[in-house]
C-alpha positions in Angstrom: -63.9 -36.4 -46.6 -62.6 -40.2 -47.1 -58.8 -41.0 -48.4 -60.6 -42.2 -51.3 -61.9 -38.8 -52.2 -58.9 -37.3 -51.9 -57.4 -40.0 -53.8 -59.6 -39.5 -56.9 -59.5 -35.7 -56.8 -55.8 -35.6 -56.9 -55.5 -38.1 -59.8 -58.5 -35.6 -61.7 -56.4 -32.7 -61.0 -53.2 -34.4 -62.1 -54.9 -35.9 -65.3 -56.8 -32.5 -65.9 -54.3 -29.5 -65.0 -52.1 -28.3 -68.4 -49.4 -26.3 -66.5 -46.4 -27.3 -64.0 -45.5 -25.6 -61.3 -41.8 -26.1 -62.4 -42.8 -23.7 -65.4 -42.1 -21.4 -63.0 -38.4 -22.6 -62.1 -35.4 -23.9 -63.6 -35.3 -27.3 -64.1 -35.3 -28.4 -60.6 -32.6 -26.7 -59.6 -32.6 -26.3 -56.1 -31.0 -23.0 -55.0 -33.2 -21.4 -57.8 -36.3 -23.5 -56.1 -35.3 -22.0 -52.7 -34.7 -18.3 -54.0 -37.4 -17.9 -55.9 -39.8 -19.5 -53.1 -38.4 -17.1 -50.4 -39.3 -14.1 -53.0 -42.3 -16.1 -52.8 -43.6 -14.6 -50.0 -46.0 -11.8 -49.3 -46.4 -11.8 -53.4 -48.2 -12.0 -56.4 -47.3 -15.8 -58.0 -47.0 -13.0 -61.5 -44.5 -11.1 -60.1 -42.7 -13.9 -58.0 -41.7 -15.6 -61.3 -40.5 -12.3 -63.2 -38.5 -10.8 -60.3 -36.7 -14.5 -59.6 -35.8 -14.8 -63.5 -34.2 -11.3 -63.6 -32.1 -11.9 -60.2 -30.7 -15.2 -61.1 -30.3 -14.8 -64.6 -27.6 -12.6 -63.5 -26.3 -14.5 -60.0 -27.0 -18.1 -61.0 -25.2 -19.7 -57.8 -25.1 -19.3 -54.1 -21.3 -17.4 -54.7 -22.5 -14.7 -57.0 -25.3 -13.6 -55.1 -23.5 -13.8 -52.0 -20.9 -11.7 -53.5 -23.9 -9.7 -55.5 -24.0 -5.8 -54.2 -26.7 -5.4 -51.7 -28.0 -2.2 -53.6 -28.5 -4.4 -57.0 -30.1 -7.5 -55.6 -32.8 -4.7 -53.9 -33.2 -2.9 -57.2 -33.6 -6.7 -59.6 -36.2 -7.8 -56.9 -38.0 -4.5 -56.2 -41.0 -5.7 -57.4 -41.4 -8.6 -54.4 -42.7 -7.0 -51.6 -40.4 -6.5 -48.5 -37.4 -6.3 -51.0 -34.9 -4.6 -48.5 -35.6 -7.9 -45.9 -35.4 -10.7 -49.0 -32.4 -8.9 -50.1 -30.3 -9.2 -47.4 -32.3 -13.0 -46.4 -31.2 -14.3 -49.6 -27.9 -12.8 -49.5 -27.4 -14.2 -45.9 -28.9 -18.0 -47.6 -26.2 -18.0 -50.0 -23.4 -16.9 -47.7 -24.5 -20.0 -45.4 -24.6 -22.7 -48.4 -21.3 -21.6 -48.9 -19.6 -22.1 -45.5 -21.8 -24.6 -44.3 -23.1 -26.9 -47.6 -20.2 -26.6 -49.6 -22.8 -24.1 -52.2 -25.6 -26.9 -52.1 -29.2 -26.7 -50.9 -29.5 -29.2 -48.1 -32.4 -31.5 -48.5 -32.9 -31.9 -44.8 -36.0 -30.1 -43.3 -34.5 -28.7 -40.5 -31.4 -27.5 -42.0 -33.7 -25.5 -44.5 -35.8 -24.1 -41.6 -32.5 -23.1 -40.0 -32.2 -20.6 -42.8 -33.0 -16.9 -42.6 -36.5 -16.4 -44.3 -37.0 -19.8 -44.4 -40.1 -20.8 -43.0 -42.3 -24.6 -43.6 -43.9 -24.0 -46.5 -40.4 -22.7 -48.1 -38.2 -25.4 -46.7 -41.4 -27.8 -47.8 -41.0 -26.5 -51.4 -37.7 -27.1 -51.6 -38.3 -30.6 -50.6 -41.1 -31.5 -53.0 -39.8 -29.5 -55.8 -36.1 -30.1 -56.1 -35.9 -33.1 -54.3 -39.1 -34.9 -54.9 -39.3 -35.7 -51.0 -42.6 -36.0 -49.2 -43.8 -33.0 -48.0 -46.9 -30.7 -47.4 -46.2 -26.8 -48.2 -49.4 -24.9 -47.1 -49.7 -21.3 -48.6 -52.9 -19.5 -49.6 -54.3 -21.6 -52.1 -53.6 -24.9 -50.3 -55.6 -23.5 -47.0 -58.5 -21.9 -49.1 -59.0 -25.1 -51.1 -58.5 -27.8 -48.7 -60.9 -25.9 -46.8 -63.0 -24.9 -48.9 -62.9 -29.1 -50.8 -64.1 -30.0 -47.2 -60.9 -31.8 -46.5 -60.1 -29.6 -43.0 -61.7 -26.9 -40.9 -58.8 -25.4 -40.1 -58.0 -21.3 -39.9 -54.2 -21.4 -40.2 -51.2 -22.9 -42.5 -49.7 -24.6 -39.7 -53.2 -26.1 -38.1 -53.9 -27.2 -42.1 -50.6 -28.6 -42.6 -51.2 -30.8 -39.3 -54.6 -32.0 -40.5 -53.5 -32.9 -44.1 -50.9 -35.3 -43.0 -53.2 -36.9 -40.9 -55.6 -37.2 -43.7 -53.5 -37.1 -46.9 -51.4 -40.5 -47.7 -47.4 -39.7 -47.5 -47.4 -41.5 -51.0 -49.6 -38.2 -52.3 -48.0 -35.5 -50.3 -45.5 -34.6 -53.0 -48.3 -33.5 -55.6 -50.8 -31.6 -53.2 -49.3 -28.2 -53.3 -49.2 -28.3 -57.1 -52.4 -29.8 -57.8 -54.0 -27.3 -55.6 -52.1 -24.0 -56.3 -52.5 -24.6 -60.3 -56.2 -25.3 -59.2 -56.5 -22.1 -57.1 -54.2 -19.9 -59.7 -56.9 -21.0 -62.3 -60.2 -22.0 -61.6 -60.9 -22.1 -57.5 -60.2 -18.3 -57.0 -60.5 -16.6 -53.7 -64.0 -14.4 -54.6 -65.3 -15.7 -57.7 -64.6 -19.5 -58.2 -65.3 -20.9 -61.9 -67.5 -23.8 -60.2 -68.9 -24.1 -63.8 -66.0 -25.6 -65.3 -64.2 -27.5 -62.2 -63.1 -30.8 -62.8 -63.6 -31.9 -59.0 -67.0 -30.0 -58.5 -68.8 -32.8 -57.6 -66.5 -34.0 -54.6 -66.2 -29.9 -53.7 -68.3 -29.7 -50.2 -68.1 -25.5 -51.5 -67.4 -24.0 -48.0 -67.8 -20.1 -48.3 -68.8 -20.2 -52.1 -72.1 -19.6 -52.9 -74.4 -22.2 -54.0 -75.5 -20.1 -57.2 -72.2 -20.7 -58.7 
């Protein structure tokens, strides 16, 4: 797969897709970016974005939910999977903004993978989506696809992330994980892609769909 390709299908995608992934939070704000993105993991995108409205529609900033009772938080985010873990994570991320940022979200890579919970693809979130800095978050849908599109052979986030930036300009790295987790949530699904109506099927190499789709 040439730059070009890549090129072309991200502009399709961007010119195509009818939904934001900042739909799913609050107006860039970063410590809601970073929280929610931590519930993130090991869950449902569905369930992600109801159990990250109810918790911080009640502790909006790093203070409240680092003062928030360890009981409640578990009970708002029960629905996240490993709730007992994220609770006390995000309780220990807020305590830590406060002693160490002054309450805000640093925008520096390693001082978000510092944090508890806080792994690449979370601290690269936080980069692209409240900060609009180059960066390549892999999760599920970004290593299925960008396999799948032909862009990588690659088995593993961290082996895909490396790949990518080799292939992927820096100038498009802020739009990747949106263009291809919209594009996973939507039409490229895991078992049974909708090949039929896919705006990039002609680039789509189709590794590990079959060719009766």
């Amino acid at each position: 797969m040439s730059q070009k390709h890549v090129d072309e299908i991200v502009k399709i995608l961007l010119k195509t897709q009818k939904v934001s992934m900042l739909g799913s939070f609050s107006k860039k704000d970063p410590f809601y970016i970073l929280i929610s993105t931590v519930l993130s993991q090991r869950n449902r995108d569905d369930q992600t974005i109801k159990v990250a409205k109810r918790l911080l529609s009640r502790y909006k900033t790093p203070e409240q939910l680092a003062k928030a009772p360890q009981k409640t938080v578990e009970r708002l985010i029960k629905q996240s999977g490993f709730f007992k873990v994220k609770a006390a994570r995000i309780k220990e991320i807020s305590r830590i903004l406060l002693e160490k940022y002054q309450g805000k979200v640093p925008k520096d890579y390693d001082k978000l993978l510092a944090l508890p919970g806080v792994g690449r693809k979370t601290a690269g979130c936080v980069l692209v989506y409240a900060f609009d800095k180059p960066a390549l978050p892999v999760d599920t849908h970004v290593n299925r696809i960008s396999n799948r599109l032909g862009w990588v052979k690659t088995k593993t986030p961290e082996k895909t992330e490396e790949a990518l930036m080799k292939l992927i300009p820096k100038r498009l790295w802020v739009h990747i994980n949106e263009v291809l987790v919209i594009h996973g949530q939507h039409i490229c699904n895991p078992i049974t892609p909708k090949c039929s109506i896919c705006p990039v099927k002609k680039y789509c190499k189709r590794v590990g769909v079959s060719k009766s789709k």
